[in-house]
N, C-alpha and C positions, 0 to 999 in steps of 0.2 A: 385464665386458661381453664381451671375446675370447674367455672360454671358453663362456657359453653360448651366443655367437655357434655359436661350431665345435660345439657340441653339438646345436644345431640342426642344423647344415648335415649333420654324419653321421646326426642321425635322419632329414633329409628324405631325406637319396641311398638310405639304407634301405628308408623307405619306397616310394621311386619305385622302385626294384630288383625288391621284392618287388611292388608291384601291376603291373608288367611280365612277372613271372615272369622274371627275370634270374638262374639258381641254376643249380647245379650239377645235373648229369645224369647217374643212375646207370649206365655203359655197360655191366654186367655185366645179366644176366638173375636173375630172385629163384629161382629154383631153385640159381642156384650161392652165393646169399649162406646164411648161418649164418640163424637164427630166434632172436631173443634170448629168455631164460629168461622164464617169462610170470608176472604181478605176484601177489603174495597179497594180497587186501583186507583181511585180516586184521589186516595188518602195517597201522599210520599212515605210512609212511614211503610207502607207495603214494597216499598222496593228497596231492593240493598244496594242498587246502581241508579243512576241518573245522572245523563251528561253535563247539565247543568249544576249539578249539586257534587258540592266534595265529598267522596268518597273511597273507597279501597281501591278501586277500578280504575281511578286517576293514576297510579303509583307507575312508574316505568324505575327498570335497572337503567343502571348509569350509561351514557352516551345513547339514550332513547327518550322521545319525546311524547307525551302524552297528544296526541292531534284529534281530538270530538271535539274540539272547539271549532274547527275549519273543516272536520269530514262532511262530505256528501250521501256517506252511508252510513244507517246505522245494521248494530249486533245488539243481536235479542238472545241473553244466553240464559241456560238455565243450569244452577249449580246442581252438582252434584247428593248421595245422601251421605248427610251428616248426626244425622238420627239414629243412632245406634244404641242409646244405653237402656240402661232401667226407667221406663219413664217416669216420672215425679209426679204427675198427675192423673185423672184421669181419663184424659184423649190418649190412650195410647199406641193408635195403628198409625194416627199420623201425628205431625207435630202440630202442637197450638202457636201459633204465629205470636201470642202473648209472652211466651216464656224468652225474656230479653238474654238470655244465657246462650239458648240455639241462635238468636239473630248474628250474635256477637262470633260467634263460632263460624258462622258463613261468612260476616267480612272480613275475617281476619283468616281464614284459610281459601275456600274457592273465590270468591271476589276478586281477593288481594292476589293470591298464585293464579292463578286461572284469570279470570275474567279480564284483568289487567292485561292478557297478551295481546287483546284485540283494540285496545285504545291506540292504537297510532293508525288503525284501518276504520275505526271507524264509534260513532255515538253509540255508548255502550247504556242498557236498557237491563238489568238483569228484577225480577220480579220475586220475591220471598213466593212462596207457596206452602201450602203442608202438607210437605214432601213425606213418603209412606217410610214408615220405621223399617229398619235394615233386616227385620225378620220374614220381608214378602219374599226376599232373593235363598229362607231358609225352613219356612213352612211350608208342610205338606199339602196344606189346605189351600189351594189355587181359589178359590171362589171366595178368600180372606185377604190373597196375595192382590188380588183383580179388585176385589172392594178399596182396598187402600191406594191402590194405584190410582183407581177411577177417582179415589176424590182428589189427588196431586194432579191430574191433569185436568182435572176440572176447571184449576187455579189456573194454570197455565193456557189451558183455552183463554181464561174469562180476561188473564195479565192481557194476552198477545192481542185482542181483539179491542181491549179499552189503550196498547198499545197502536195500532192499526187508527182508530179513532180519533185520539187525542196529544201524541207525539209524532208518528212517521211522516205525515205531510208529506207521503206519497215516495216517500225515496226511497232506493234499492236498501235491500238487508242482506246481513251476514246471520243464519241462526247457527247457534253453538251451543254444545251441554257437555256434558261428562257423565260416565255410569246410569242412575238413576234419570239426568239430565236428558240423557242420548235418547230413555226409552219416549221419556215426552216429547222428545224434539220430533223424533220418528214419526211417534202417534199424529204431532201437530201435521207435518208434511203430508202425510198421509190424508189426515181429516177438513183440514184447512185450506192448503196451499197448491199441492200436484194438480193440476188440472183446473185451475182456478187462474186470474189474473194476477194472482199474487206469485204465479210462478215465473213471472216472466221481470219482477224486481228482486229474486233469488240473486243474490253472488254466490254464494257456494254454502254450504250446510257442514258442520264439521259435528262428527258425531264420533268421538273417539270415547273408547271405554266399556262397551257393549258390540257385541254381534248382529252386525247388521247386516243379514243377506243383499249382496247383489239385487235380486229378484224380488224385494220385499218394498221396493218403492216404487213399484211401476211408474213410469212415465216420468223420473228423476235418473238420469244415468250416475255411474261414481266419474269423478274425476280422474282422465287418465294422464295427465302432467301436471304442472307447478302451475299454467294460467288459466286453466279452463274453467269456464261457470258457470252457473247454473246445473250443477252438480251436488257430488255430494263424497266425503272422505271420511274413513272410519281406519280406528286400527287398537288392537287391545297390545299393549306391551309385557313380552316375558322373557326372563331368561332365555338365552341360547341353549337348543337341546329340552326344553321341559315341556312336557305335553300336560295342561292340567285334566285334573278328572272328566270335567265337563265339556270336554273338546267333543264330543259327539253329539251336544245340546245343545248345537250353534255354529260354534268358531269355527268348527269344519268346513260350513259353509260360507262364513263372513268375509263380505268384502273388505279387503284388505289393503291399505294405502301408506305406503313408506313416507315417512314424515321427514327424513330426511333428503332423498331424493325424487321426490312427489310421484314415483311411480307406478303406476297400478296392473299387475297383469291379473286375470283370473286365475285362480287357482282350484275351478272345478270345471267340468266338464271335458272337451277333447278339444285337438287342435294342436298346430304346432305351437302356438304362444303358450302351454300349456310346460312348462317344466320342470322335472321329477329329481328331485335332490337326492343325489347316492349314499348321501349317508343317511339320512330322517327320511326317505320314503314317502316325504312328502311332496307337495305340488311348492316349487321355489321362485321369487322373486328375482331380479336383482340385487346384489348387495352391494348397502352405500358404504363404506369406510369412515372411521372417524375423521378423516383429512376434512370430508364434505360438513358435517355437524358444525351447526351455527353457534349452540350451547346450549347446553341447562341453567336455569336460575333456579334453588334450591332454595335450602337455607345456610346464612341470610341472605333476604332478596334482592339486595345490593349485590350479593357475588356472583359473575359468570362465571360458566366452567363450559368452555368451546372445546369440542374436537376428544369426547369422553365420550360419544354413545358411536358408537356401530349400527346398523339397522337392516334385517333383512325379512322379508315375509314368506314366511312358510306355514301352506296349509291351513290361511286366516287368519294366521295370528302376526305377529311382529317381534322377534328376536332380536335380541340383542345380545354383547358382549358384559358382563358385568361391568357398570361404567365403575370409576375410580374417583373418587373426592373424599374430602377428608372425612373422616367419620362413617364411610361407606360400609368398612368391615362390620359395622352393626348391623347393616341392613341383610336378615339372611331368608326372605321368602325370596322364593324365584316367580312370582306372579307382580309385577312392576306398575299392576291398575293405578294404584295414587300417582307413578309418576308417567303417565299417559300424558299431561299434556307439559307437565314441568320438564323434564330430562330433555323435551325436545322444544320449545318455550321460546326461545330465540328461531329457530326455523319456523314453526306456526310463525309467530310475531312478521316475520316477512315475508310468507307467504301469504296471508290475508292482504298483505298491502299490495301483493303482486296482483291478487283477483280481482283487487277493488279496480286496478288500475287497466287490467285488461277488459274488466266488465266496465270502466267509464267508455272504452275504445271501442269496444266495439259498442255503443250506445251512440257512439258520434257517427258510425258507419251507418247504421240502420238507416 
């Protein structure tokens, strides 16, 4: 019991660190850092997933089954950042895809918790890249924040495209990311796919963890229930009642999609779908109740916890009730970003299964 007491207590101070933004800050400028050597897709050793090959991705919680061995669709997802510390070499705006410490760290957190929710919908694909140090989201210097970005999606063009090539053989995809994740997945939609052939083997785009306007993917609608496709779902998770700093640098705007009851209303502009919550003054959602919550898997990722989140959208963002599980009392940020896609884990997990199955349907209709 003491040690996974203390095991907890270092995952929550981690957590609360990281949804704070508590990390280290690059004080050099990215023109004077090195550019680490950039990935061949060719190689396996570039990717942390592949449906074929064991890995973190395979893992399902108990009474769920792992199904990329029989899917018709794949997910192309892109992890999250994990790059946060003091870097140890010197490539340091992005990561060098050599340092087997950062690899290890991606399949054993986003892989394993994340990536894994989409194996029962579908051949999961996730590609390493060198993703930009956690100081683009903290530096002043945008034309350093922009350089490091551009070379992480650079990877992620060149993954998706040698992905496109040499594994899709043509079948529908599901793409998904998280935080960092989201902004490439966006960028990808945007530069790749909207308006292209490729939009039209879209299942849905899950883009939770970043502020993603409505209006910012033209010719991609959000998803406005639990089966529609060819869309796209975004939602950033916070305490009930907390407005963060940054709410006027985005989320004010960000489409916003309950993860528990897949439902989307706008929450800008006019209109009667348009509703003003009397206590937060904000533009208000629907609220789903814990009764509806399918579960969280935490830690460990054997344990559900069903019927612990609440969830309502207000004014872009997605509120919730402090959930309850053991060891929770450590967790004391009211900003919930790490558990975006976990607290709600079990609902994703069957709603992708739900899009794959209404985008096979309607694929029979056509």
């Amino acid at each position: 019991m003491n040690l996974a007491f203390w095991m907890v207590l270092l995952w929550a101070s981690f957590q609360t660190d990281q949804a704070r933004g508590q990390f280290y800050c690059i004080p050099t400028r990215f023109a004077e850092s090195l550019v680490p050597p950039a990935p061949d897709y060719a190689q396996e050793r570039f990717w942390a997933a592949l449906p074929e090959r064991k890995d973190r991705a395979d893992r399902t919680p108990p009474g769920h089954r792992d199904g990329q061995e029989q899917a018709g669709v794949d997910v192309f997802y892109i992890h999250p950042t994990l790059y946060n510390t003091k870097p140890k070499t010197a490539y340091r705006w992005n990561q060098n895809l050599n340092e087997k410490s950062h690899n290890r760290e991606i399949d054993r957190l986003p892989i394993h918790f994340q990536a894994s929710v989409y194996n029962g919908a579908g051949k999961i694909y996730a590609p390493r890249y060198r993703q930009a140090h956690y100081s683009v989201f903290l530096t002043t210097h945008l034309d350093d924040k922009e350089a490091a970005l551009g070379i992480a999606y650079s990877d992620i063009e060149a993954a998706f495209a040698y992905f496109l090539a040499h594994y899709s053989q043509g079948r529908p995809f599901i793409l998904a990311g998280h935080s960092q994740g989201t902004l490439h997945a966006a960028r990808l939609l945007k530069h790749k796919i909207i308006g292209t052939p490729l939009q039209d083997r879209l299942v849905v785009a899950y883009l939770p963890g970043m502020a993603v306007p409505a209006d910012s993917l033209a010719g991609l609608p959000v998803c406005v229930d639990s089966t529609a496709t060819g869309c796209f779902v975004s939602w950033s998770t916070y305490l009930r009642g907390y407005i963060p700093p940054s709410y006027s640098r985005g989320l004010h705007r960000a489409a916003c999609v309950n993860p528990i009851s897949w439902t989307y209303v706008p929450t800008t502009g006019s209109g009667s779908r348009v509703q003003v919550d009397s206590v937060s003054g904000l533009a208000a959602g629907p609220y789903a109740p814990k009764s509806q919550h399918r579960g969280a898997v935490l830690r460990p990722f054997w344990k559900k916890y069903p019927g612990i989140c609440d969830a309502q959208v207000q004014g872009g963002m997605l509120w919730v009730t402090k959930p309850r599980f053991w060891g929770s009392f450590l967790y004391r940020s009211p900003n919930y970003h790490t558990g975006d896609i976990n607290l709600f884990y079990l609902d994703i997990r069957a709603n992708a299964v739900q899009r794959v199955q209404s985008f096979e349907r309607s694929l029979k209709n056509r």
